[in-house]
C-alpha positions in Angstrom: 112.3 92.7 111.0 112.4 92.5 107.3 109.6 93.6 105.0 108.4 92.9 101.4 106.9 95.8 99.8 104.7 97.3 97.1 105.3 100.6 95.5 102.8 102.2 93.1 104.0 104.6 91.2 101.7 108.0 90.8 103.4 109.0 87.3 102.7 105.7 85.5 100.3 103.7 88.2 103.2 100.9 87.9 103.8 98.4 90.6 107.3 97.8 92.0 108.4 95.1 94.4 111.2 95.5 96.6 112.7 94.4 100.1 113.6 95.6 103.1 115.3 96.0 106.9 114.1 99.5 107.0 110.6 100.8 105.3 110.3 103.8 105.8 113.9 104.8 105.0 113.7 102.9 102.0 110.2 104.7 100.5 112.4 108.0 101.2 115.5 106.6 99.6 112.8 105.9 96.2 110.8 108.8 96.4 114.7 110.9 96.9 115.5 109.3 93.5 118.6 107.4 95.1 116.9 103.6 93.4 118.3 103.5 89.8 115.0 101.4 89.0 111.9 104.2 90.3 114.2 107.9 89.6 111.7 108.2 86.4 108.6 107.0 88.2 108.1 108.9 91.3 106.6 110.1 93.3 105.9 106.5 94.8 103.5 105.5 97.6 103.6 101.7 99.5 100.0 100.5 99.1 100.9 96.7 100.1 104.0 95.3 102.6 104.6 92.2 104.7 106.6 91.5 107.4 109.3 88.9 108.2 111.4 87.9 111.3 113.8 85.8 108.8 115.6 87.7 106.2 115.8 84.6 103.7 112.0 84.3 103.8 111.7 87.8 102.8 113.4 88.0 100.2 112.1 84.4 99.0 108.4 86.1 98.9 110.3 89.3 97.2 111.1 86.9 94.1 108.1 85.0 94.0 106.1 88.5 93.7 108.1 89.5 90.9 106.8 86.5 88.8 103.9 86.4 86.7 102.3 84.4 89.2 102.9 86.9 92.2 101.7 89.4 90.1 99.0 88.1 89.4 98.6 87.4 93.4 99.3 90.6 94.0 96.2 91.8 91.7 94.0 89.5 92.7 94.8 90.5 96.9 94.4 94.0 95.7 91.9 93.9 93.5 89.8 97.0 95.1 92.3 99.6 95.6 94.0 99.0 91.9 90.3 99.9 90.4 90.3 103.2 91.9 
């Protein structure tokens, strides 16, 4: 299984999209500061993942979110919890 993922971060409430074979070893890996791209914004939480059976797919969605137009998806889908 392969997952796209959300991160927010709690230091600067910043979103961060990444992908994955392994979920919960990767949060650990970002919250250990071992990803170059989150050291200076942890601690993170995942608030938002999907799953995929076919790593190409995955990482296809992980692109698209990182576009102004996934962003925006991303907003809209999670519109509640990003108000609190």
């Amino acid at each position: 299984m392969h997952y796209v993922y959300v991160l927010k971060s709690k230091k600067d409430v910043k979103l961060y999209v990444g992908c994955t074979n392994n979920l919960k070893g990767r949060l650990e890996k970002h919250n250990a500061g071992h990803v170059a791209s989150t050291k200076l914004r942890r601690p993170l939480e995942i608030i938002f993942y999907e799953a995929f059976i076919n790593k190409s797919d995955a990482f296809t969605r992980e692109q698209w979110l990182k576009t102004g137009w996934g962003r925006n998806h991303l907003k809209k889908i999670l519109i509640n919890y990003l108000k609190i």
